[in-house]
MIPAGU-94986 format. One record per residue (C-alpha): x, y, z; residue number from 1; residue in one letter. Coordinates in pm, 1 decimal. Layout:
# residues N
[rec [X Y Z] NUM A]
...
END
This chain:
# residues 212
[rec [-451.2 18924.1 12516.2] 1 X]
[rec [-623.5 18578.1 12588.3] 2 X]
[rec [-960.6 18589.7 12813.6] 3 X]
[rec [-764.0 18426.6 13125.6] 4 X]
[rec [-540.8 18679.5 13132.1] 5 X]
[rec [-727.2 18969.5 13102.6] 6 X]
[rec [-822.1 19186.2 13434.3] 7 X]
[rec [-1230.8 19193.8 13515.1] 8 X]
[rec [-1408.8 19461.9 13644.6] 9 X]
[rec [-1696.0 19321.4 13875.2] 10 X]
[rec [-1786.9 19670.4 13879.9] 11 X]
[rec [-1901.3 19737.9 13518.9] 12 X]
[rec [-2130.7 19454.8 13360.7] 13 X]
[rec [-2093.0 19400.2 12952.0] 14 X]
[rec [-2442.9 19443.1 12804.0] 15 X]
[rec [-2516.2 19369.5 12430.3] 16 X]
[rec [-2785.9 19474.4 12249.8] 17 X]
[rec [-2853.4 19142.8 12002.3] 18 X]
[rec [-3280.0 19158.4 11966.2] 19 X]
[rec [-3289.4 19337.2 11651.0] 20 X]
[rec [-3482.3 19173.9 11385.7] 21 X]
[rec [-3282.9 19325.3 11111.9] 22 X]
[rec [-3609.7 19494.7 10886.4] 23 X]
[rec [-3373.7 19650.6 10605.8] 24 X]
[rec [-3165.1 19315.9 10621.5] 25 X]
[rec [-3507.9 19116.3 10490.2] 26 X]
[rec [-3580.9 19016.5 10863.6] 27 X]
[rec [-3312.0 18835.8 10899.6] 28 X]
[rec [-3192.8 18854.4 11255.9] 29 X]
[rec [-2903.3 19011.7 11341.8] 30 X]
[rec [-2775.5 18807.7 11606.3] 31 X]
[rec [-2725.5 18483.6 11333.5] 32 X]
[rec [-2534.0 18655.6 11109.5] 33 X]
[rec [-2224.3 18502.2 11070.2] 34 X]
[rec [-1859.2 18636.1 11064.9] 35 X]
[rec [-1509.0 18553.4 11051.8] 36 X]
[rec [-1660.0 18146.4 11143.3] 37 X]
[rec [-1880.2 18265.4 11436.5] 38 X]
[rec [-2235.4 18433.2 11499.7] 39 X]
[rec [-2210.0 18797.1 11574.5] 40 X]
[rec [-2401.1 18764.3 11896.1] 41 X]
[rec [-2145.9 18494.2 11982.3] 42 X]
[rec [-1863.5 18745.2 11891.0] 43 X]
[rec [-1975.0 19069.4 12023.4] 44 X]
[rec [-2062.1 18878.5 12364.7] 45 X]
[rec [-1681.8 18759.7 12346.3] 46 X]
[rec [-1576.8 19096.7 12288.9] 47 X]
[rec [-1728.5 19228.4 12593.8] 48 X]
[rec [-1597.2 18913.5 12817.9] 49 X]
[rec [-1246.9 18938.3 12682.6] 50 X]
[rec [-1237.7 19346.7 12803.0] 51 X]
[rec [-1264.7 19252.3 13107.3] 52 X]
[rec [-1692.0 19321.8 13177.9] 53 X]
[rec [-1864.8 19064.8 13427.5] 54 X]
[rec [-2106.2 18948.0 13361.9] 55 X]
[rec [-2256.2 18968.9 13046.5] 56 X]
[rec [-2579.5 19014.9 12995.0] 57 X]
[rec [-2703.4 18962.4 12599.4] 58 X]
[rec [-3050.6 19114.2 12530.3] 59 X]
[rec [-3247.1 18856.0 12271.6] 60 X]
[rec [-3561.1 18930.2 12065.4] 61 X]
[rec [-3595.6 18832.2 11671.9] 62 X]
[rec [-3479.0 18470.7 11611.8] 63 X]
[rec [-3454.0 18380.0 11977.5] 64 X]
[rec [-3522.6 18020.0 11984.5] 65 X]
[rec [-3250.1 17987.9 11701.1] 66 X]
[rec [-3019.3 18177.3 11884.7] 67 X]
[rec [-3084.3 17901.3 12227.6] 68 X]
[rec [-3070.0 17687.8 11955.4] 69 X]
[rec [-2756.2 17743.3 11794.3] 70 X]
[rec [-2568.2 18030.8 11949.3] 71 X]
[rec [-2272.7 17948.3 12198.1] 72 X]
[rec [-2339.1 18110.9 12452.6] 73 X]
[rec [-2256.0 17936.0 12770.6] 74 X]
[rec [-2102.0 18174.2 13055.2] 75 X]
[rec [-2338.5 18455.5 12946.5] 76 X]
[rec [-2672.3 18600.8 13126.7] 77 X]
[rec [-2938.0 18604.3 12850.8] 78 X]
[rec [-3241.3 18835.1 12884.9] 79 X]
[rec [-3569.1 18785.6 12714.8] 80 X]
[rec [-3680.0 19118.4 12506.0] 81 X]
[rec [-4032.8 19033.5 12418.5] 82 X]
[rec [-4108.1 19387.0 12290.8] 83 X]
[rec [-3835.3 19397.0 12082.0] 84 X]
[rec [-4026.9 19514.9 11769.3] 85 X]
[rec [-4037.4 19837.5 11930.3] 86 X]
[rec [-3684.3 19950.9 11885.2] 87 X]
[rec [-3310.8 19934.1 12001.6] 88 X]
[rec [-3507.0 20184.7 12361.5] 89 X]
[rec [-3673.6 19847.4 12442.1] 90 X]
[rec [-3374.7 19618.7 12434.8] 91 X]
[rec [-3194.6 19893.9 12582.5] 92 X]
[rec [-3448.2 19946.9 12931.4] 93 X]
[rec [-3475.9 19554.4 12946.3] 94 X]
[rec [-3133.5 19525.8 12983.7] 95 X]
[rec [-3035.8 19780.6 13207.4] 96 X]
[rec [-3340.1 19626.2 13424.4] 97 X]
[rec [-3192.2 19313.8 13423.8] 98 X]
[rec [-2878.8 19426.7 13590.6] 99 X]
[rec [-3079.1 19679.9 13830.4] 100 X]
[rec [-3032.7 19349.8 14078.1] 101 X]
[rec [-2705.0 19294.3 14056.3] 102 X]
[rec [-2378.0 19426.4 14210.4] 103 X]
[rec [-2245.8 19628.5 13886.6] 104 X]
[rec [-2209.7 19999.5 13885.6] 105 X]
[rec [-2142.9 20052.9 13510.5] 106 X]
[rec [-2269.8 19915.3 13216.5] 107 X]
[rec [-2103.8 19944.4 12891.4] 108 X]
[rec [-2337.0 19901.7 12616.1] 109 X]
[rec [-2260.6 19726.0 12298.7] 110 X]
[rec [-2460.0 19639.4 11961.4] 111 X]
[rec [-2473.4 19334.1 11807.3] 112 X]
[rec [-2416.7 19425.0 11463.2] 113 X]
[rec [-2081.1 19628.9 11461.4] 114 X]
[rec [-1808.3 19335.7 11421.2] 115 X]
[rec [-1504.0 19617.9 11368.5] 116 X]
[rec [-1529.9 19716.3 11740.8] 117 X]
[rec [-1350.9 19430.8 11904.9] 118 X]
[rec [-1209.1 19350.0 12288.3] 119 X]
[rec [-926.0 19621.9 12268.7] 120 X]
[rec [-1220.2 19927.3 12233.0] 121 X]
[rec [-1435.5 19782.4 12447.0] 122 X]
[rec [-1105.8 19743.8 12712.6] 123 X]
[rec [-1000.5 20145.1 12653.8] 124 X]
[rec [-1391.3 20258.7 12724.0] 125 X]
[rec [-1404.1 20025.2 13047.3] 126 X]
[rec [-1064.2 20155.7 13155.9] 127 X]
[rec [-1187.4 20508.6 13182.9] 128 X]
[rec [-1512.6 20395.7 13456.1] 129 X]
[rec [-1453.5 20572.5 13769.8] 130 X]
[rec [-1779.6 20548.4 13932.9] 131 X]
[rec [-2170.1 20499.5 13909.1] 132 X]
[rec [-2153.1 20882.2 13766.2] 133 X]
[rec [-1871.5 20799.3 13517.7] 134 X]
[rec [-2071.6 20853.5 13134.8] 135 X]
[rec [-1783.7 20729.6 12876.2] 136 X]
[rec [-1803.8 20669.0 12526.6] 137 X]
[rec [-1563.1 20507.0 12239.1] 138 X]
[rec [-1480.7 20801.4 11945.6] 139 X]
[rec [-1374.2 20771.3 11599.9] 140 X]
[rec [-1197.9 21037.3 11461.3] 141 X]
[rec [-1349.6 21258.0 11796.4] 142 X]
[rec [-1693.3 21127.6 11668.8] 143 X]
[rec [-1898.9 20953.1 11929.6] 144 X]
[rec [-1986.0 20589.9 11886.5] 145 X]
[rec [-2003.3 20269.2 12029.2] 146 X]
[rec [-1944.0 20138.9 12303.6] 147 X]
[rec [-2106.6 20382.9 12584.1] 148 X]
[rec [-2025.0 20349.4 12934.9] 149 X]
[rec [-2341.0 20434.9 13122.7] 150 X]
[rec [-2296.8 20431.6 13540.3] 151 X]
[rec [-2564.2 20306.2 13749.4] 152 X]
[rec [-2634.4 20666.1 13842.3] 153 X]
[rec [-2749.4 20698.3 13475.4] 154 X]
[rec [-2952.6 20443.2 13487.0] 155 X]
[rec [-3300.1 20611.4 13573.1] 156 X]
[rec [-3218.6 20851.4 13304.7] 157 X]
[rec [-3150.3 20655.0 13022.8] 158 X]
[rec [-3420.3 20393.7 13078.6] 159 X]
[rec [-3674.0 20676.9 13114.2] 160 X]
[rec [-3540.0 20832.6 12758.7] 161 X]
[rec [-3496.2 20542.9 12551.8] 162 X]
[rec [-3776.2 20498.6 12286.9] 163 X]
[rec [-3778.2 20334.9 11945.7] 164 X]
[rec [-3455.6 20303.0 11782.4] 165 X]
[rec [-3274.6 20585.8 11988.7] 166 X]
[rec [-3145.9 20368.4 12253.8] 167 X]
[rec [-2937.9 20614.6 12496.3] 168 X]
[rec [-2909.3 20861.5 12204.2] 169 X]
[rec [-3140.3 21188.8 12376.0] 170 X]
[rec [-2999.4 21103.8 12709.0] 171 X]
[rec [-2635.2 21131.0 12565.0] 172 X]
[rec [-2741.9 21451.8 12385.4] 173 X]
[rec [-2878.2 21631.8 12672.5] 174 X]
[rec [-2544.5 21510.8 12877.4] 175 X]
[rec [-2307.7 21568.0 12603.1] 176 X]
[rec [-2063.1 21789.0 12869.3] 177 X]
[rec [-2022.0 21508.4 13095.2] 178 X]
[rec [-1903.3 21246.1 12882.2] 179 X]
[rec [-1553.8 21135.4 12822.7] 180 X]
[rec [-1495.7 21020.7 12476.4] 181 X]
[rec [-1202.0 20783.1 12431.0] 182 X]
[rec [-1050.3 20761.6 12097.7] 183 X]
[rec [-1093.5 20428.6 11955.3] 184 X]
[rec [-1072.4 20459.4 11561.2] 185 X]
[rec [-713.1 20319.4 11561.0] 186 X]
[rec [-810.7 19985.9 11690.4] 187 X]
[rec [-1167.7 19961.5 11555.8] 188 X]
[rec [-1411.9 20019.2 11257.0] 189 X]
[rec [-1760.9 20122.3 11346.8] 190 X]
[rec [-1932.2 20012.5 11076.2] 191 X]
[rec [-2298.5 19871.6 11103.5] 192 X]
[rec [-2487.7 19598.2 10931.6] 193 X]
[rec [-2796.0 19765.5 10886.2] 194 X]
[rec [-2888.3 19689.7 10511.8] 195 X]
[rec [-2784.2 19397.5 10211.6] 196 X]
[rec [-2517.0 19614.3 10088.4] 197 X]
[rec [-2364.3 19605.4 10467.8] 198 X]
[rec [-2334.2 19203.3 10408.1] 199 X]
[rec [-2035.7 19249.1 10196.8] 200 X]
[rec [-1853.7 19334.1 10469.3] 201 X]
[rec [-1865.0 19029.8 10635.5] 202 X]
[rec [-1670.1 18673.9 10577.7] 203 X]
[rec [-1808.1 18339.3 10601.9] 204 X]
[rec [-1450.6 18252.8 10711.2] 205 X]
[rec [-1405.6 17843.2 10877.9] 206 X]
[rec [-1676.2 17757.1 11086.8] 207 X]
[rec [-1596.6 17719.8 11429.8] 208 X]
[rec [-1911.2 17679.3 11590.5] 209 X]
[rec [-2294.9 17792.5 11627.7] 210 X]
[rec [-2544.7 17748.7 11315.2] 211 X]
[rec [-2381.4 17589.8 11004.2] 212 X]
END
């Protein structure tokens, strides 16, 4: 399914979570990693464009003026995480803030450093968004994972919960009857690259644009 062809939802806004300054990784930022010929901020912003979310907005912290710098990123809403040290909750509130003045409804929430969770989970999570209350998340093997649809109406919640690295993670827990969980593990992998070992798991592949 090519970008032009896919459906949009100008209900549900794509927001990825890119600020981390990867700690365990030897601070090297997450969102310059490099996979398969791109950046995986460049990639997982693709991801969330090609299931059909507009806009996109792509929460930046560690690295940022290398990721201006070299990340293509054109077509994309970037927003500024200045307290990113503080944990995935940080990137998390800034970003939902940033689309608190926009149209969308929904947001479905990616992270920057899961490359095995491409367009087609990203498309089955937006697919189930019904309204601001809709709360949807991807499963593997019935586990929940990423991505997480959050309506607007969850907004005030989640924002109000997040702190340090547990992002929407309480919030989810304390609403773990309302959420539909959408089985993604047969068209994704939801590995993370958290640590050096992780770095195995990605390939250099041709490069095709951003920071050579």
């Amino acid at each position: 399914m090519t970008p032009d062809r896919t459906p949009r939802h100008p209900q549900v806004a794509g927001l990825l979570l890119a600020a981390g300054g990867g700690r365990r990784l030897g601070g090297r930022p997450k969102a310059l990693l490099r996979h398969d010929g791109a950046l995986l901020v460049e990639r997982a912003a693709r991801a969330l464009r090609d299931a059909g979310c507009t806009p996109v907005h792509v929460v930046l912290g560690a690295g940022i003026e290398e990721v201006y710098e070299h990340a293509k990123l054109s077509g994309f809403v970037l927003v500024d995480n200045p307290g990113w040290a503080e944990g995935m909750g940080s990137s998390l509130r800034a970003g939902l803030q940033s689309l608190s003045g926009t149209d969308a409804r929904g947001a479905l929430v990616s992270l920057v450093d899961q490359p095995g969770i491409g367009p087609e989970a990203h498309a089955r999570v937006l697919a189930a968004y019904t309204d601001e209350t809709s709360l949807v998340s991807a499963a593997y093997d019935g586990r929940r994972g990423h991505p997480v649809l959050l309506g607007a109406a969850h907004w005030p919640g989640v924002a109000a919960s997040a702190r340090g690295d547990r992002g929407a993670r309480d919030y989810l827990r304390r609403h773990s009857a309302q959420i539909r969980l959408v089985e993604c593990g047969d068209v994704a992998e939801p590995y993370d690259i958290d640590t050096g070992a992780d770095l195995g798991r990605l390939r250099e592949g041709p490069c095709t644009g951003g920071a050579h």
